[in-house]
VOPAGU-2260 file (C-alpha; in pm, 1 decimal, decimal comma):
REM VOPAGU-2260
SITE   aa  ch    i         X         Y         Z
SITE  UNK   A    0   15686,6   13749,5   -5354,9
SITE  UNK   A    1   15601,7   13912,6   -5706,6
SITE  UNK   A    2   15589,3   13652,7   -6002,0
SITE  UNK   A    3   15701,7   13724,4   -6367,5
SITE  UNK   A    4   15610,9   13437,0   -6593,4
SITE  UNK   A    5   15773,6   13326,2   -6914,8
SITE  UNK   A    6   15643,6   13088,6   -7201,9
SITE  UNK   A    7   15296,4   13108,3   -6990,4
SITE  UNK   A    8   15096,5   12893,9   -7159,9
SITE  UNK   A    9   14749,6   12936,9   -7001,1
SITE  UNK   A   10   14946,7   13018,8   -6687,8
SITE  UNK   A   11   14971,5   12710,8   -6486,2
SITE  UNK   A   12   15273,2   12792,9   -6297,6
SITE  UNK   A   13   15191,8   13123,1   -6153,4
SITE  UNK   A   14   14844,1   12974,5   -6074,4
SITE  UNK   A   15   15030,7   12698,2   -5879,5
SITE  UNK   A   16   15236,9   12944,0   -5683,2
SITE  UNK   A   17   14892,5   13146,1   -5629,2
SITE  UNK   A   18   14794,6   12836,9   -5464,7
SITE  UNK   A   19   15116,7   12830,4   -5193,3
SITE  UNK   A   20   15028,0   13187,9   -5126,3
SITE  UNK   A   21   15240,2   13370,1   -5310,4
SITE  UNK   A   22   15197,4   13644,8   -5545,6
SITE  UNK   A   23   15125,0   13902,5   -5718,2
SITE  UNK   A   24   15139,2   13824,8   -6080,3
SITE  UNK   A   25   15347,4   14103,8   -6231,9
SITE  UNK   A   26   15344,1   13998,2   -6590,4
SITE  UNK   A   27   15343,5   13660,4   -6852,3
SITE  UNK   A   28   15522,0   13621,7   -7215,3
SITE  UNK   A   29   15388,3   13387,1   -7456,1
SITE  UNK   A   30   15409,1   13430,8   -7808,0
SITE  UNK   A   31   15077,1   13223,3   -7864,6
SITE  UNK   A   32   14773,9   13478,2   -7926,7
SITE  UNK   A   33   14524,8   13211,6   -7843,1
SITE  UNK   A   34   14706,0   13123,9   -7462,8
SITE  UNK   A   35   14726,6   13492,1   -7433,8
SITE  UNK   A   36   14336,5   13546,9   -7446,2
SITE  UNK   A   37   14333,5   13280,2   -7169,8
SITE  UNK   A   38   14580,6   13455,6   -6988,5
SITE  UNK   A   39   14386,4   13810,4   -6999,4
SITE  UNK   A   40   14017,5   13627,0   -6948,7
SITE  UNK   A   41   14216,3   13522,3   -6558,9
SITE  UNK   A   42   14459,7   13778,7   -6522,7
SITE  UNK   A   43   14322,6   14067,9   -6698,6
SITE  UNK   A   44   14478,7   14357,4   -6493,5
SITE  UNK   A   45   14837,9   14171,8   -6565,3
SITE  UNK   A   46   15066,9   14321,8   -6799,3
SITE  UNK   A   47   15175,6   14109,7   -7112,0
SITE  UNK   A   48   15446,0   14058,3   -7345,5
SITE  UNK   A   49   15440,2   13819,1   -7695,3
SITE  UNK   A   50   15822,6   13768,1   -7721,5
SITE  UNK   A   51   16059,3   13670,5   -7420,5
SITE  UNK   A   52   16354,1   13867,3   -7569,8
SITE  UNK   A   53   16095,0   14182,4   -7480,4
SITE  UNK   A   54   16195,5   14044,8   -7148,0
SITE  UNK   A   55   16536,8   13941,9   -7163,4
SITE  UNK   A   56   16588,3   14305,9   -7316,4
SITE  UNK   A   57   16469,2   14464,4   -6985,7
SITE  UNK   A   58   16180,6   14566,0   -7059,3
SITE  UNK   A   59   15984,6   14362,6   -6796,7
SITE  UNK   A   60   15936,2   14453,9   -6448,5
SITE  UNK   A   61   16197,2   14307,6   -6191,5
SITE  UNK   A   62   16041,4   14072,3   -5942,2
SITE  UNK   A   63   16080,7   13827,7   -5761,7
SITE  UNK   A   64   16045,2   13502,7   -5915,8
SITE  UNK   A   65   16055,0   13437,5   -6263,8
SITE  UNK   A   66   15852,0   13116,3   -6352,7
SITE  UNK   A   67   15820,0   12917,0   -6693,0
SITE  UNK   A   68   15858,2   12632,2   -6880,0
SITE  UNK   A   69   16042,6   12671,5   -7207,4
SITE  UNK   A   70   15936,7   12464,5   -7516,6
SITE  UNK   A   71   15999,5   12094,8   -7444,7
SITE  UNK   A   72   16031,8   11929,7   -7828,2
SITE  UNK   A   73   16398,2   11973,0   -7833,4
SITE  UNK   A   74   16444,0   11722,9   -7515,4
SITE  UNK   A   75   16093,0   11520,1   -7516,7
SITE  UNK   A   76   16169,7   11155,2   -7598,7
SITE  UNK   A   77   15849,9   11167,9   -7798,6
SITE  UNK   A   78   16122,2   11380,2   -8076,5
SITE  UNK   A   79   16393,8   11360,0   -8284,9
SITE  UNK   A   80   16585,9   11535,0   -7947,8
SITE  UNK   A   81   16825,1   11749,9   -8062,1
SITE  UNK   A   82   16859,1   12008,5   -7733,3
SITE  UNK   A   83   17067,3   12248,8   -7869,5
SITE  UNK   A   84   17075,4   12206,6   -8240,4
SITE  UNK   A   85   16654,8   12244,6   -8248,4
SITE  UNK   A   86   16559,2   12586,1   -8324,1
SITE  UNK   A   87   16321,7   12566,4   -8068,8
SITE  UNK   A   88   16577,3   12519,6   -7808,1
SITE  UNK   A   89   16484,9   12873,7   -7656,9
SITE  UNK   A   90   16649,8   12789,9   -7267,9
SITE  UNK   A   91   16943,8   13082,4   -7350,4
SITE  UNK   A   92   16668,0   13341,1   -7389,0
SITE  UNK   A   93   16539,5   13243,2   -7062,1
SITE  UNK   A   94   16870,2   13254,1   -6928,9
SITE  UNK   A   95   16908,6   13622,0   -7066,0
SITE  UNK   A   96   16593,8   13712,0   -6906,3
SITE  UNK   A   97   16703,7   13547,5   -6541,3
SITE  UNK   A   98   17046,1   13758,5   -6630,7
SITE  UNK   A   99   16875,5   14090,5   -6680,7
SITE  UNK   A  100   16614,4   14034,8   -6444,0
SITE  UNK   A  101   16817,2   13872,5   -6149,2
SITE  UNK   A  102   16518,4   13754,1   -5944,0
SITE  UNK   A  103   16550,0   13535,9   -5604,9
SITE  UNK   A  104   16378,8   13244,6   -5712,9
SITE  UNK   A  105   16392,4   13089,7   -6066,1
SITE  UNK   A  106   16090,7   12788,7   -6093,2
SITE  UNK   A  107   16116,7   12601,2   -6402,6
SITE  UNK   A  108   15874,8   12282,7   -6547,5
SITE  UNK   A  109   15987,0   12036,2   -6833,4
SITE  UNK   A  110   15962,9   11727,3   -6975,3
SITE  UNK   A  111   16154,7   11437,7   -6780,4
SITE  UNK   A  112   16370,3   11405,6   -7094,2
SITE  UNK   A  113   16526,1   11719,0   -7029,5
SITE  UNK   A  114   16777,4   11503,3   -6789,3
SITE  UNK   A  115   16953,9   11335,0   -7029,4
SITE  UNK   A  116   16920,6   11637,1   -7322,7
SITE  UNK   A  117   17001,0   11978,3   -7170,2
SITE  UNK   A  118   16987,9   11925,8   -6765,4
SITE  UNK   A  119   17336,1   11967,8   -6757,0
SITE  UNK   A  120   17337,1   12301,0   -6972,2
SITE  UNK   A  121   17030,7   12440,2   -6785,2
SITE  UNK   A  122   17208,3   12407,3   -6400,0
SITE  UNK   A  123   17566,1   12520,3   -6520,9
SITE  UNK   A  124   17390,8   12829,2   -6686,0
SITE  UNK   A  125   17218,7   12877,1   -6317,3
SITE  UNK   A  126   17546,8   12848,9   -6177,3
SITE  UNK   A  127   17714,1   13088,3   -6383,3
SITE  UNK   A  128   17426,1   13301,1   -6303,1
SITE  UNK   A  129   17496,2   13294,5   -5931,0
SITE  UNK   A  130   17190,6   13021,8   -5870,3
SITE  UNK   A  131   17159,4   12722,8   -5670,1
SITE  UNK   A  132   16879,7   12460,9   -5772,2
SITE  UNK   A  133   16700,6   12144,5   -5651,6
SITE  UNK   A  134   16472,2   11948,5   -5911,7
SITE  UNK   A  135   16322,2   11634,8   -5879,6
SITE  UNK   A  136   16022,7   11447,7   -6085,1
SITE  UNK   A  137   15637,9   11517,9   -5983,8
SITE  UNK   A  138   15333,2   11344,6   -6170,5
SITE  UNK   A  139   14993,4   11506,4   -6145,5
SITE  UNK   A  140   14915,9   11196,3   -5934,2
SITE  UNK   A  141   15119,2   11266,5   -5703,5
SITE  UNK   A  142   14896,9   11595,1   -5642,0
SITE  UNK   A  143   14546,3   11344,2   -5655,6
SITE  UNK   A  144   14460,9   11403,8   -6024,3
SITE  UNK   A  145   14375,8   11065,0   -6184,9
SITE  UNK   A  146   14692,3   11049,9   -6445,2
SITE  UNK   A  147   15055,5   11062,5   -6434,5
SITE  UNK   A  148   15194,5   11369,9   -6642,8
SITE  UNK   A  149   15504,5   11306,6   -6538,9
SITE  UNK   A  150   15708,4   11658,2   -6512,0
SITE  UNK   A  151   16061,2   11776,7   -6409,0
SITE  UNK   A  152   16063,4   12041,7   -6189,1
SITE  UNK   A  153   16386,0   12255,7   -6107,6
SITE  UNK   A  154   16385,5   12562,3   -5820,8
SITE  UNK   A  155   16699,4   12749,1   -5849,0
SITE  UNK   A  156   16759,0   12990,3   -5602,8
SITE  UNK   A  157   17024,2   13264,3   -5523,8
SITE  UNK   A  158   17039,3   13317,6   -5133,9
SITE  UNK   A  159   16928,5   13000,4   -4975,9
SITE  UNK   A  160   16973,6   13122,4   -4594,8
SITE  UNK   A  161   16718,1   13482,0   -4716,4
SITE  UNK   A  162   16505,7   13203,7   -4905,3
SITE  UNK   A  163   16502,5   12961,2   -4577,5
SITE  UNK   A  164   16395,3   13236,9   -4368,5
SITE  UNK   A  165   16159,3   13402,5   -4586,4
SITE  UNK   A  166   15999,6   13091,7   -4641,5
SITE  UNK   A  167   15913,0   13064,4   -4262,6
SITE  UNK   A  168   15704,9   13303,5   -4263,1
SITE  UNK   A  169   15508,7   13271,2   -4619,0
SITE  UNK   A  170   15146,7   13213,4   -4580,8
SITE  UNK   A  171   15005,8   12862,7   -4714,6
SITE  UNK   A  172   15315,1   12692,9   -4761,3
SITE  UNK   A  173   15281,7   12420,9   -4506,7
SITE  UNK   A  174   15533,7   12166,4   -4528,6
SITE  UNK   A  175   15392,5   11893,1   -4760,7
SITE  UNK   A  176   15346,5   11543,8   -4714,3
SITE  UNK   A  177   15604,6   11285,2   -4730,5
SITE  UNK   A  178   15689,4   11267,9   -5141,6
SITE  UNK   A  179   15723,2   10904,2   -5222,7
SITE  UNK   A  180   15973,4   10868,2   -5538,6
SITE  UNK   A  181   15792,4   10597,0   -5749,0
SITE  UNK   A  182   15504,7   10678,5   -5638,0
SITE  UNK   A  183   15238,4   10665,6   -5898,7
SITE  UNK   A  184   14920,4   10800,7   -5765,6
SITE  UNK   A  185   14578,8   10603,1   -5715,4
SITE  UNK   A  186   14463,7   10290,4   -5825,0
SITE  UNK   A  187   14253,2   10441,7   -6067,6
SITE  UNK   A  188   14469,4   10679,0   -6245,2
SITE  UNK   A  189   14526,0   10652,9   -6615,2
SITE  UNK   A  190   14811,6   10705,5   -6809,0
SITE  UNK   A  191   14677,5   11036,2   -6957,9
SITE  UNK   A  192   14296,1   11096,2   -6812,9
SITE  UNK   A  193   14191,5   11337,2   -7104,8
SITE  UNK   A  194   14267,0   11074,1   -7413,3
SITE  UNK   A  195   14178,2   10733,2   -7249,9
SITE  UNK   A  196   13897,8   10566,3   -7518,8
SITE  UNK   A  197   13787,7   10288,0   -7267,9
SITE  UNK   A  198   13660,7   10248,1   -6915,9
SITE  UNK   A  199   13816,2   10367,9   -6637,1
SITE  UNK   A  200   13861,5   10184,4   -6298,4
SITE  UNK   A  201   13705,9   10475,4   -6121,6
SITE  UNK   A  202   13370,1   10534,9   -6302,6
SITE  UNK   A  203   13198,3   10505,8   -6655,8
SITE  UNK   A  204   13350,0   10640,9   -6946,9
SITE  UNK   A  205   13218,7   11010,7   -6969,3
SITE  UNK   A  206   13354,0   11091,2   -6628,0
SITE  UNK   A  207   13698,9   11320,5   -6560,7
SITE  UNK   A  208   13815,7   11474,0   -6241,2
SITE  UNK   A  209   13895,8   11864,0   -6158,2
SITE  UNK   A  210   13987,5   12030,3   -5880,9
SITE  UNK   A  211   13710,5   12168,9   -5693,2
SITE  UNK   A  212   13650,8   12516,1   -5616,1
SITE  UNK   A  213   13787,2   12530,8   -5290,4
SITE  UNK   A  214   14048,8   12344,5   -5350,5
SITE  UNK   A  215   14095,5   12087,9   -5110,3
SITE  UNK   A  216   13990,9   11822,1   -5309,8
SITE  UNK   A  217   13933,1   11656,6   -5635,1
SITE  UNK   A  218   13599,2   11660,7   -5766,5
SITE  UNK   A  219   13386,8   11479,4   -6075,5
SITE  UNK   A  220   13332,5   11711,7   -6407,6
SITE  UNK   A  221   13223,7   11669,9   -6751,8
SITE  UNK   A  222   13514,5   11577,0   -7005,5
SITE  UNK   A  223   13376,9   11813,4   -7189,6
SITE  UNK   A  224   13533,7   12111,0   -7012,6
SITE  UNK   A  225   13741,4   11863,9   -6852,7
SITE  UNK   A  226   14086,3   12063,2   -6690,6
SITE  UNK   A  227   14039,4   12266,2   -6950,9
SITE  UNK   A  228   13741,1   12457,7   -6836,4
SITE  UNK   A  229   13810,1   12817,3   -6909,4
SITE  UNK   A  230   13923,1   12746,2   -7230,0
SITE  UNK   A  231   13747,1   12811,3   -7565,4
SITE  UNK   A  232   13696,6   12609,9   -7888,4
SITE  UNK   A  233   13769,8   12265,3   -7876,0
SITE  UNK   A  234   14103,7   12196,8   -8083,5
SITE  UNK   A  235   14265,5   12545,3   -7868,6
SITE  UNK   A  236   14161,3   12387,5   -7567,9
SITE  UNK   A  237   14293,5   12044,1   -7636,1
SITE  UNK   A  238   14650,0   12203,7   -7760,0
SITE  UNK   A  239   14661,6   12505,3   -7496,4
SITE  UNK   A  240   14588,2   12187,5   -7213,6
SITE  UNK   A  241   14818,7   11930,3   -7391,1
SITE  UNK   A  242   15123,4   12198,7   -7347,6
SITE  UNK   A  243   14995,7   12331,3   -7002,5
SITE  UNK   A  244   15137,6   12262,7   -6649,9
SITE  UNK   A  245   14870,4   12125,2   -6379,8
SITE  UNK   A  246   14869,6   12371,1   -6115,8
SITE  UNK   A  247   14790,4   12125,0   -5825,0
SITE  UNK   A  248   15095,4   11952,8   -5977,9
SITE  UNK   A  249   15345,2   12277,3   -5998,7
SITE  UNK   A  250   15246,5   12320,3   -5658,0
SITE  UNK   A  251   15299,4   12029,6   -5482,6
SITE  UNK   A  252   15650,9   12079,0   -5672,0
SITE  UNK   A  253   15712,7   12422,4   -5534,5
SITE  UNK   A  254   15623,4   12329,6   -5165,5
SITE  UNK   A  255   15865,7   11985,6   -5204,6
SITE  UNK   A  256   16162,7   12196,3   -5337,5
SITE  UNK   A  257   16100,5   12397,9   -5090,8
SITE  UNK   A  258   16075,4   12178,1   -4766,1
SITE  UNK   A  259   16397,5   12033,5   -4933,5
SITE  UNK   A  260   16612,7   12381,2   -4902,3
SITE  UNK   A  261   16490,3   12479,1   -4578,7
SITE  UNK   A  262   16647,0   12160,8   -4441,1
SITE  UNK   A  263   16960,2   12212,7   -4560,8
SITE  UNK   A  264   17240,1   12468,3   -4483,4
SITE  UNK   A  265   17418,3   12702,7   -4654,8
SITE  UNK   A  266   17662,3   12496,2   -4801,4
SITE  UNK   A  267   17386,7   12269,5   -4948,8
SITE  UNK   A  268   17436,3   12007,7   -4645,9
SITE  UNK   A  269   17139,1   11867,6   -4383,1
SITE  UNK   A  270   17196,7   12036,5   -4096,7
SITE  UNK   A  271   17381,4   11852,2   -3764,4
């Protein structure tokens, strides 16, 4: 299943639906020059756009899922939250992009305030569009990372019986683990792993956690690169990773979502 990905970031999205074996990546839109460097330095062969109305405007490749999460200070409690009346509220240009573009699969990430500023506007847009959606609320613990980053996570889809048996046959999307709602990861998880100032439960202060390389696990690092290995100068790195999505994370998401709609019918029911 192709991927199109808008407001990239440093593309932790698409790499999270990499990791469930799907795939290829047929092009990103970001408007930030620094996350598009990142971007071409791990997808350098991918095609790239700086605006998302390039997109909405058809001039983007149709595929078949269209991945992003749009700016989240509009909804994110940690704002003044004014959805719709921020300028930044940019959710209809996605919506334009999902119209011209009409993929199968729409995979969007946000910030949990986004249910009680703008949920509502997101899913009846889907609707219009033709889309069904599930969404529930993953932390990074919940994929083994030692810190919450709690994110919503909606998967909107427009043929649920194609997508249900499609899905049977999709390589490295075994059905996940029980998810646990409340669930909030290890014992020694901090509340954000990157800016705790004080010993942590699971080791000495100087001591993060990444995924290792062949990803089965997570493994000890330097906080120095920290998750943000692959990403240059210091204060780039430290917004580019404070905005980004934690692919382990957007995984784990994808694979839920998706255990969730293969289990039900057609008309959205569990099946007798």
């Amino acid at each position: 299943m192709t991927i199109g990905s808008l407001f990239s970031g440093i593309g932790g999205l698409e790499r999270g639906l990499e990791m469930c074996g799907l795939g290829p990546v047929r092009w990103q839109c970001d408007s930030d020059p620094c996350a598009r460097a990142v971007l071409a330095q791990h997808w350098p062969e991918v095609k790239r756009f700086e605006d998302v109305r390039e997109v909405a405007r058809g001039k983007a490749e149709r595929v078949d899922i269209v991945c992003g999460g749009f700016p989240c200070q509009p909804v994110s409690v940690a704002g003044k939250r004014k959805a719709q009346r921020d300028t930044r509220w940019l959710w209809p240009h996605f919506a334009s992009a999902i119209d011209a573009l009409r993929p199968s699969v729409v995979f969007i990430e946000n910030v949990p305030g986004l249910r009680t500023a703008g949920l509502r506007d997101v899913l009846a847009d889907l609707a219009a569009l033709g889309f069904d959606a599930e969404w529930g609320l993953f932390t990074a613990a919940h994929a083994g990372a030692p810190h919450r980053r709690r994110r919503l996570f909606i998967l909107a889809y427009a043929d649920g019986d194609g997508l249900r048996q499609q899905r049977r046959g999709l390589p490295g999307t075994e059905w996940p683990e029980a998810f646990v709602p409340g669930f909030n990861g290890p014992p020694w998880i901090a509340s954000d792993a990157n800016r705790e100032g004080r010993l942590q439960p699971s080791g000495r202060l100087g001591v993060q956690w990444r995924w290792s390389r062949d990803g089965d696990r997570w493994a000890l690092e330097s906080p120095v690169p920290g998750v943000a290995h692959g990403v240059r100068r210091r204060m780039d790195r430290h917004r580019l990773t404070g905005n980004a999505v934690v692919p382990q994370q957007a995984a784990l998401a994808w694979r839920t979502l998706m255990a969730r709609i293969a289990t039900t019918d057609h008309q959205g029911e569990p099946p007798p």
